[in-house]
N, CA, C and O of each residue as an XYZ file, in Angstrom:
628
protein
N     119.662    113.715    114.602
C     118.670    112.664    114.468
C     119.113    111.498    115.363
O     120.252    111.034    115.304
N     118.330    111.125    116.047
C     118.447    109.867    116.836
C     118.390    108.919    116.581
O     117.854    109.036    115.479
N     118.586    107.472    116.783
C     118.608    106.379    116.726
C     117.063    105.824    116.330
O     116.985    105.168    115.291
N     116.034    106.017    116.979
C     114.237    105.914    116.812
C     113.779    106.822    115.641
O     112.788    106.632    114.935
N     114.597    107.758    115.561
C     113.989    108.898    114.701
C     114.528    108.554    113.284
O     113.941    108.781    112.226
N     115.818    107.932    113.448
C     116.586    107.130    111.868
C     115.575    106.138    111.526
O     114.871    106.131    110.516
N     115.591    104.917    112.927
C     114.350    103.781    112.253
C     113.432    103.789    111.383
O     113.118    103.284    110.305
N     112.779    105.153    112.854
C     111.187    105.339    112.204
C     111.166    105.732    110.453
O     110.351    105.260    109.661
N     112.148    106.597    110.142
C     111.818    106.946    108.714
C     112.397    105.730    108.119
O     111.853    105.146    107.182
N     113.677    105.288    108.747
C     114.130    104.004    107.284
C     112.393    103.266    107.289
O     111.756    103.261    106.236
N     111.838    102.733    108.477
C     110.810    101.994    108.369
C     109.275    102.587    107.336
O     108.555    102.044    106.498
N     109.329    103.887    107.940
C     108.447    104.154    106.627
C     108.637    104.395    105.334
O     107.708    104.332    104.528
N     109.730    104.662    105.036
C     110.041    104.198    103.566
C     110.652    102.724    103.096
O     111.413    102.727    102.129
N     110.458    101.938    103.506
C     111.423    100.426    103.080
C     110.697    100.001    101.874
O     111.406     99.356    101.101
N     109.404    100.193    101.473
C     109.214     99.705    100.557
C     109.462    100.503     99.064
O     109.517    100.084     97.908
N     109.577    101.792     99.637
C     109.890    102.641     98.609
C     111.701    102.320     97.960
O     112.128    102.124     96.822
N     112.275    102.384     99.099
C     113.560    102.098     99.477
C     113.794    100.742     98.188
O     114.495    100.639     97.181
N     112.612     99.702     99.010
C     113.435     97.967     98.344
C     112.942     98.430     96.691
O     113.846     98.253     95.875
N     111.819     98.915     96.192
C     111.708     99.071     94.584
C     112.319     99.903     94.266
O     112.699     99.744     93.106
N     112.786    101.142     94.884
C     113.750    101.396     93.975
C     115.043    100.814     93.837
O     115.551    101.212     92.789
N     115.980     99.828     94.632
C     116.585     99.001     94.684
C     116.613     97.878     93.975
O     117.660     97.320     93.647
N     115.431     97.462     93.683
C     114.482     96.350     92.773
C     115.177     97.056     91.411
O     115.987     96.502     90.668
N     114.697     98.301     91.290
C     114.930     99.039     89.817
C     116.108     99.024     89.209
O     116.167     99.064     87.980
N     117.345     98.956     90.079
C     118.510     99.087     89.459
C     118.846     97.853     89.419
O     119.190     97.526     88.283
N     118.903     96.850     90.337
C     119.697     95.452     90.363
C     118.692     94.377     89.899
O     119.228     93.291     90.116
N     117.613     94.221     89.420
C     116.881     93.409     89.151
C     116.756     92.147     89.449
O     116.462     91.196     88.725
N     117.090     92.220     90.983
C     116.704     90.997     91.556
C     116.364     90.819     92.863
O     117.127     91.428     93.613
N     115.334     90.091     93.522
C     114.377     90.524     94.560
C     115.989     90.459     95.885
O     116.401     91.373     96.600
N     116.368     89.433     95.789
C     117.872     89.512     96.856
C     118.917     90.326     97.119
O     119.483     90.687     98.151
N     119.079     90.582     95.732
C     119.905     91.877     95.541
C     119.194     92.954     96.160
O     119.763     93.507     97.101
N     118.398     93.239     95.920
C     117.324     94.500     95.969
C     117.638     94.516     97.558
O     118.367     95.303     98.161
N     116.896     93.445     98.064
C     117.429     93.159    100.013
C     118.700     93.561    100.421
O     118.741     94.438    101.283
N     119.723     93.121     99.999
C     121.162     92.955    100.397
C     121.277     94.450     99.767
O     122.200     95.094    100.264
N     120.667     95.001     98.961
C     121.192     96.824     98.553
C     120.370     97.356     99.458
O     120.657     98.510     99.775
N     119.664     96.996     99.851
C     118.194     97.950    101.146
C     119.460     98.124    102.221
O     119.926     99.214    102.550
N     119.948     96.750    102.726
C     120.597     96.749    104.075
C     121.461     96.870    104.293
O     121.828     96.828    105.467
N     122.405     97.124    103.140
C     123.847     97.630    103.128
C     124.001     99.066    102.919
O     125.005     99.608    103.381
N     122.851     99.974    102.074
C     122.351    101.471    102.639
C     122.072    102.017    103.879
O     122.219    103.169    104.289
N     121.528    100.742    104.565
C     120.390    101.547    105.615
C     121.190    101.512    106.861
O     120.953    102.060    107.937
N     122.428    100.577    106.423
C     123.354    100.314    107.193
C     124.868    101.600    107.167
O     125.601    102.090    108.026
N     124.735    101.705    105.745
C     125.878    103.260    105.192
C     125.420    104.181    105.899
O     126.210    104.731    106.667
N     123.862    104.682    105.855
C     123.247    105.703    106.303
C     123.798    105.571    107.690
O     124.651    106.340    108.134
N     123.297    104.600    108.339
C     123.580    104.820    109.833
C     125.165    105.149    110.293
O     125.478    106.124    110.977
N     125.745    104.522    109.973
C     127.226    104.750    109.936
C     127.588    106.360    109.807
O     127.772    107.077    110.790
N     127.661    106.811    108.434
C     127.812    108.452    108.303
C     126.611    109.117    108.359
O     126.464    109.971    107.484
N     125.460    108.926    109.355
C     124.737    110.336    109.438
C     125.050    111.477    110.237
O     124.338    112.414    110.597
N     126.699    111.122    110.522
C     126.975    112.541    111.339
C     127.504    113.655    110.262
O     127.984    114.762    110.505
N     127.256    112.986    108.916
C     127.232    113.588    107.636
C     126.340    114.478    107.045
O     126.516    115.349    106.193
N     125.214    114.055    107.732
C     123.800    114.928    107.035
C     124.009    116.072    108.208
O     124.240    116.082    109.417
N     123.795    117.026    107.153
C     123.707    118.366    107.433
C     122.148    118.763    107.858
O     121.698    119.526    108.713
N     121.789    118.258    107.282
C     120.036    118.979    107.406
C     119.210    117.582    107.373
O     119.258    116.767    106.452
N     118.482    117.472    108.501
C     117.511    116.289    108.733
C     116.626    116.396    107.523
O     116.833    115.475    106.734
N     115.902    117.062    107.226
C     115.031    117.611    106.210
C     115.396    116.925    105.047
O     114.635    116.194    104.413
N     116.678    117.187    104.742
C     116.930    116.165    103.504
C     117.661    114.895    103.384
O     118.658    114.714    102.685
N     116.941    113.844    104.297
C     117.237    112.769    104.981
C     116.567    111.034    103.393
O     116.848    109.898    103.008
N     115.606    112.205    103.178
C     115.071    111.191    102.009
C     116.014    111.013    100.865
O     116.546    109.963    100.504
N     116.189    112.723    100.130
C     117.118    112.091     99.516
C     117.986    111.759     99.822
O     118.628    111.182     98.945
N     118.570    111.842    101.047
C     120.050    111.230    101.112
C     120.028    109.897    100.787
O     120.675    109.354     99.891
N     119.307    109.429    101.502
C     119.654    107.873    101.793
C     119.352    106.680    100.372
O     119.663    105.554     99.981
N     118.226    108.318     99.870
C     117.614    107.686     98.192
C     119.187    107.888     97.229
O     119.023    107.450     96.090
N     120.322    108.330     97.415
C     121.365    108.622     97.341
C     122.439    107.101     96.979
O     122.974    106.499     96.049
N     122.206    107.066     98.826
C     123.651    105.880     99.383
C     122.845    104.929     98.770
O     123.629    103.990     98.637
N     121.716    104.552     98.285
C     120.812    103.506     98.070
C     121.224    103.199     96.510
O     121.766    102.288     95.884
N     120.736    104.298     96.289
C     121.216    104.201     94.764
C     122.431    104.112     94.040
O     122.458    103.760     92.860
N     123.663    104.484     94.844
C     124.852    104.064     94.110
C     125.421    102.583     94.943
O     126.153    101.780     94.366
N     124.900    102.374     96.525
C     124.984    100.930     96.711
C     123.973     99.390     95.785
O     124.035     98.161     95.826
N     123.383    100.124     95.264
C     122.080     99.086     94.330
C     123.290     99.269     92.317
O     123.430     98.410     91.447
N     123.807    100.601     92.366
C     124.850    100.434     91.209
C     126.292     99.877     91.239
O     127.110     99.672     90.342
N     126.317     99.734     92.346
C     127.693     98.576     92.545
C     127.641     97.101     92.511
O     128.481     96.277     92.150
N     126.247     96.952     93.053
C     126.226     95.790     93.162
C     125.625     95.346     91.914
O     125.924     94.271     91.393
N     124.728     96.214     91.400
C     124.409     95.976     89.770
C     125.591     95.327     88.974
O     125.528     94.218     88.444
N     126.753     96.215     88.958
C     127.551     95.984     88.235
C     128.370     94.821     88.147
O     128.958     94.226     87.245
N     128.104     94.595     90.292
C     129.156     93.203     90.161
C     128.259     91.941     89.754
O     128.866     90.965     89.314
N     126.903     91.879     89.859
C     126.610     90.502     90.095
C     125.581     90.395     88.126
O     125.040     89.326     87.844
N     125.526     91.361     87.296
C     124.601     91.599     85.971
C     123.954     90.362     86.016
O     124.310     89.415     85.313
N     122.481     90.290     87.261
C     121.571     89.750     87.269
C     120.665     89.835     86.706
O     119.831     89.718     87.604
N     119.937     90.006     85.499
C     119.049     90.501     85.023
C     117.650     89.501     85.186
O     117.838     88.309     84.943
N     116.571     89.828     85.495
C     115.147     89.492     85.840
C     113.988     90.767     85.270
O     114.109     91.980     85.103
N     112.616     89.599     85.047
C     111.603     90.375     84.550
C     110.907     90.732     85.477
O     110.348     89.900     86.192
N     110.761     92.322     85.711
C     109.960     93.183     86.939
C     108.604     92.276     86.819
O     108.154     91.757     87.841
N     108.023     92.109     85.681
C     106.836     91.652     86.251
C     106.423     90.234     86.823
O     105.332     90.017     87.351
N     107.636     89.096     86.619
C     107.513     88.022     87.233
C     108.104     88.521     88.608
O     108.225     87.592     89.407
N     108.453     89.595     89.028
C     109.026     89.182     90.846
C     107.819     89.841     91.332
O     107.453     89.423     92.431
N     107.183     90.653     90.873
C     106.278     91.294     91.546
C     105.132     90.748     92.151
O     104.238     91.478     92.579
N     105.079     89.217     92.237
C     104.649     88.300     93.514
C     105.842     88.095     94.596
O     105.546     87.467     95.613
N     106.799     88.443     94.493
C     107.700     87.880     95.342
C     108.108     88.961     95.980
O     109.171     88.757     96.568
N     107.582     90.305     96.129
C     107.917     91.478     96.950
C     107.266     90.801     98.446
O     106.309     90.056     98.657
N     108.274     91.445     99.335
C     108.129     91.055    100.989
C     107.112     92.129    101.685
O     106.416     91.986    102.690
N     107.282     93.421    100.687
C     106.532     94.580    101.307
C     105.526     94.952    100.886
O     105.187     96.107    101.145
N     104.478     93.903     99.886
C     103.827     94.547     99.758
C     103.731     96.142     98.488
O     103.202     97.251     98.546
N     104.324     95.615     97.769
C     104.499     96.838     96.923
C     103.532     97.186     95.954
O     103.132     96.397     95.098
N     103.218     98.145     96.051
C     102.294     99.065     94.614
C     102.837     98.701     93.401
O     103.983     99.102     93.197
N     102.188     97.898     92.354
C     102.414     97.643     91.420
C     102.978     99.128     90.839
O     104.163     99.337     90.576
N     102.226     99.809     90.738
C     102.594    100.929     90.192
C     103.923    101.458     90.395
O     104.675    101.442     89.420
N     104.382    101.967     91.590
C     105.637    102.019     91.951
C     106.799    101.378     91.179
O     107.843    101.976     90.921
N     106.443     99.702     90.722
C     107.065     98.895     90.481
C     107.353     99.290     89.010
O     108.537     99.327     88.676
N     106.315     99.616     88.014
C     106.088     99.511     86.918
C     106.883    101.169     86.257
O     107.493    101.259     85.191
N     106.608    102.421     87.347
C     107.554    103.487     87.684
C     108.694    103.302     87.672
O     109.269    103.949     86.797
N     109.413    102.584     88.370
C     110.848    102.075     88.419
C     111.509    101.726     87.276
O     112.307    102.451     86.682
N     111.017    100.061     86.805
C     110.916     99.424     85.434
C     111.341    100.720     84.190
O     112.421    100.981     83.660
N     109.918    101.367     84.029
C     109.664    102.138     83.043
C     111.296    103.473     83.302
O     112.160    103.550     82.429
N     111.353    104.238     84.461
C     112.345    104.899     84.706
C     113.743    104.240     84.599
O     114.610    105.014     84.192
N     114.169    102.923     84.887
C     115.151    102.484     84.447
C     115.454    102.019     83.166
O     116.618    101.955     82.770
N     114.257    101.607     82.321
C     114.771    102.020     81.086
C     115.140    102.827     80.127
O     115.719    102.473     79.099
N     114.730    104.274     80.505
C     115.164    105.113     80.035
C     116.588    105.603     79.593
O     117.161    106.081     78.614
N     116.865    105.140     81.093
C     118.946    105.711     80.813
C     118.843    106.521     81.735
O     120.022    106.637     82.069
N     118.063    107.403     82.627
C     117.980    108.776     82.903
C     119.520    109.015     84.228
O     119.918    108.183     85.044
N     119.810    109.788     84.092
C     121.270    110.221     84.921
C     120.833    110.030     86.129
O     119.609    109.911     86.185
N     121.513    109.940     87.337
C     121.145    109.816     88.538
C     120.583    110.805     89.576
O     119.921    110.629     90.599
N     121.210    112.224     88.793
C     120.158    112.764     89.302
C     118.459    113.399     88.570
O     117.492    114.042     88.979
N     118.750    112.961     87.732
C     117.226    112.777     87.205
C     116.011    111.796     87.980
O     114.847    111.927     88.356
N     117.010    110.806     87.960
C     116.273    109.671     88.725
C     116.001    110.359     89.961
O     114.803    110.638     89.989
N     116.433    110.640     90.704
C     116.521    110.949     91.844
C     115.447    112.117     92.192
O     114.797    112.048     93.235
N     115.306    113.048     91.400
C     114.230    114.434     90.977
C     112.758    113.489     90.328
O     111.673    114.020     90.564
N     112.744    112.600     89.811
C     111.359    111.563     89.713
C     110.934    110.984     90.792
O     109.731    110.959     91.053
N     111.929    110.388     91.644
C     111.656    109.641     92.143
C     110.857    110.234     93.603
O     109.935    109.773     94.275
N     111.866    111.729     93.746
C     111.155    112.679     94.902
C     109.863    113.251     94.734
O     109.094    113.621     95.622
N     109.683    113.289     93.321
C     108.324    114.094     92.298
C     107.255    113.033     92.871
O     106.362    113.340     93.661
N     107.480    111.714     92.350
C     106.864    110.970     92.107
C     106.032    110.091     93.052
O     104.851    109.891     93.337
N     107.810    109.480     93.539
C     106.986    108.482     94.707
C     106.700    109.289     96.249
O     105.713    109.236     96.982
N     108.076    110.089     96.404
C     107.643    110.786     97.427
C     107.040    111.998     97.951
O     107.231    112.589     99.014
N     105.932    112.345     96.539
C     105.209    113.450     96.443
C     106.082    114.980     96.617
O     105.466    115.847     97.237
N     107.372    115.315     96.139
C     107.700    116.880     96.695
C     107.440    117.045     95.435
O     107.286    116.375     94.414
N     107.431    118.643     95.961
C     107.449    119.835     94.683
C     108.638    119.778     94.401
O     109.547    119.292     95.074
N     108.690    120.388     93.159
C     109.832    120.671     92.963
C     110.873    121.776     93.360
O     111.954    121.957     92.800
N     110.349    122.512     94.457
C     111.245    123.408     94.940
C     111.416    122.641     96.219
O     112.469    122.963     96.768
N     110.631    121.598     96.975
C     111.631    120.615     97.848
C     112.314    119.934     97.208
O     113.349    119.604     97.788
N     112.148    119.438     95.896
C     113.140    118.848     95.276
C     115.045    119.053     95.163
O     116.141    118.555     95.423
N     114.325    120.176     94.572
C     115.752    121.258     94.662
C     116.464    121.893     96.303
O     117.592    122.277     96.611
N     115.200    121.760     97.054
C     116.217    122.572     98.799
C     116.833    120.940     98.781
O     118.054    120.929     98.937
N     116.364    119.904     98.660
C     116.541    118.612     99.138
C     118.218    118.056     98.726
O     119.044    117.443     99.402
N     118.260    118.598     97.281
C     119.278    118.115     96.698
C     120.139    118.844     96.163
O     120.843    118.542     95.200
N     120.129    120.444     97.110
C     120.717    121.215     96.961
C     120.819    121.596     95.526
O     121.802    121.217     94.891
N     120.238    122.045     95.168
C     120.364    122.092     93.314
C     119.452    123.010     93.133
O     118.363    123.011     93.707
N     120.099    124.423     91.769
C     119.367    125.095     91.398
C     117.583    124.755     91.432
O     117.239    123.579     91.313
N     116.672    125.682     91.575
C     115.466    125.338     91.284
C     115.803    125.095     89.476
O     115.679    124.033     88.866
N     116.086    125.941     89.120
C     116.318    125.564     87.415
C     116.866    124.611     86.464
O     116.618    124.485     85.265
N     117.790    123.854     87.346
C     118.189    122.690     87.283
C     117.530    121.703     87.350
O     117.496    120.870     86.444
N     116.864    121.611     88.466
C     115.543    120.830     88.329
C     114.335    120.698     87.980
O     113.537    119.791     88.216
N     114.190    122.039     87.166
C     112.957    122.341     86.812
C     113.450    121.099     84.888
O     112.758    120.202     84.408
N     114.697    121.598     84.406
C     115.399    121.081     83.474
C     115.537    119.952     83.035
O     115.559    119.506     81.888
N     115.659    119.368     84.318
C     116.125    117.945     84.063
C     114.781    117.121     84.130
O     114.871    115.959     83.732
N     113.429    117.593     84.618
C     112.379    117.521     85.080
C     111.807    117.283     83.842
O     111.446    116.202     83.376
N     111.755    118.393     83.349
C     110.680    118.783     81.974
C     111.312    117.834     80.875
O     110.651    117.316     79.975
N     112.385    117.706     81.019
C     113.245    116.985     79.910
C     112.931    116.120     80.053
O     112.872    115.560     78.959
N     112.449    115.139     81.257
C     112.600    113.317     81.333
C     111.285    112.961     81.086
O     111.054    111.888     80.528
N     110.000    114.028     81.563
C     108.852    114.004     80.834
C     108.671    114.454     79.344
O     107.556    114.559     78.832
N     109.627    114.665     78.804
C     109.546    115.094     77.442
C     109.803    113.256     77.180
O     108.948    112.544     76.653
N     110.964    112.826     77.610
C     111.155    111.421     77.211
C     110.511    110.147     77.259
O     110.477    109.024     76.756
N     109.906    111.072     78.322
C     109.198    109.607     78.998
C     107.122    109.971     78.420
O     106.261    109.198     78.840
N     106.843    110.829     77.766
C     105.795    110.959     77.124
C     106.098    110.005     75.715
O     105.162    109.978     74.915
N     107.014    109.423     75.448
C     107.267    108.088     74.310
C     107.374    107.124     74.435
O     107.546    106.190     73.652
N     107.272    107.214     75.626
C     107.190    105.294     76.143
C     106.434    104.855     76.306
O     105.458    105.340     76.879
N     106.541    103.587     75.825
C     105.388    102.793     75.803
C     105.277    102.112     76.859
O     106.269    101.559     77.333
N     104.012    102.012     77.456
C     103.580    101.657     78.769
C     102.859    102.763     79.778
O     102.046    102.716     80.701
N     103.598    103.759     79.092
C     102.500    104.780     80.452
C     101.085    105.392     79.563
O     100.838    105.368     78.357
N     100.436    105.844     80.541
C      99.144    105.822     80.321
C      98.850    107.564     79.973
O      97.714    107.958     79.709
């Protein structure tokens, strides 16, 4: 992958990128400073990725345990629905309210990670699984299970 060809995708996903970033650190700066310190990891070791193909989750990956470090150092806590004027990108409420709702759950990281490919970035679940190297059954598992959990929450429709 090239240099234009890294951009182009960090650029079409950034907003996907900053809410789910939003989701773990709950705060619109944080969320920034975890976007660009990923997008910045990514670039650094992509002589790491093995397969371009699974470039989404990767980076939905370095994103997500750089957005849990910094969670941990700075325990900013904010209400998703007061920042959600203060998104830079333009974000789908929905997306937002996805996140929210998925981070309260608890769900393991790679659960999150199997929603978040389901969800925001439309795969099946057998790209799910080539993506993240993981049994199809594994993900079929962890899948069915978080919609078992998440059919009790209040807020979804």
């Amino acid at each position: 992958m090239d240099k234009q060809e890294f951009a182009r995708r960090v650029q079409d996903r950034r907003k996907d990128l900053y809410i789910a970033a939003l989701s773990v650190v709950r705060n619109t700066e944080d969320a920034k400073d975890a976007v660009s310190e990923a997008v910045a990891s990514a670039w650094e070791n992509l002589y790491r990725l093995r397969d371009d193909n699974k470039f989404d989750a990767w980076l939905l990956k370095i994103l997500y345990n750089v957005s849990k470090d910094m969670y941990k150092k700075s325990r900013a806590y904010a209400d998703l629905s007061e920042l959600a004027g203060a998104f830079e990108y333009d974000a789908d409420l929905e997306n937002v309210e996805f996140f929210d709702i998925i981070s309260r759950c608890g769900f393991d990281k790679k659960t999150v990670t199997i929603l978040v490919l389901r969800f925001v970035y439309c795969y099946s679940l057998d790209e799910a699984a080539d993506r993240l190297d993981l049994p199809l059954s594994t993900v079929k598992s962890k899948y069915y299970k978080a919609l078992k959990k998440l059919s009790g929450v209040e807020g979804l429709k």
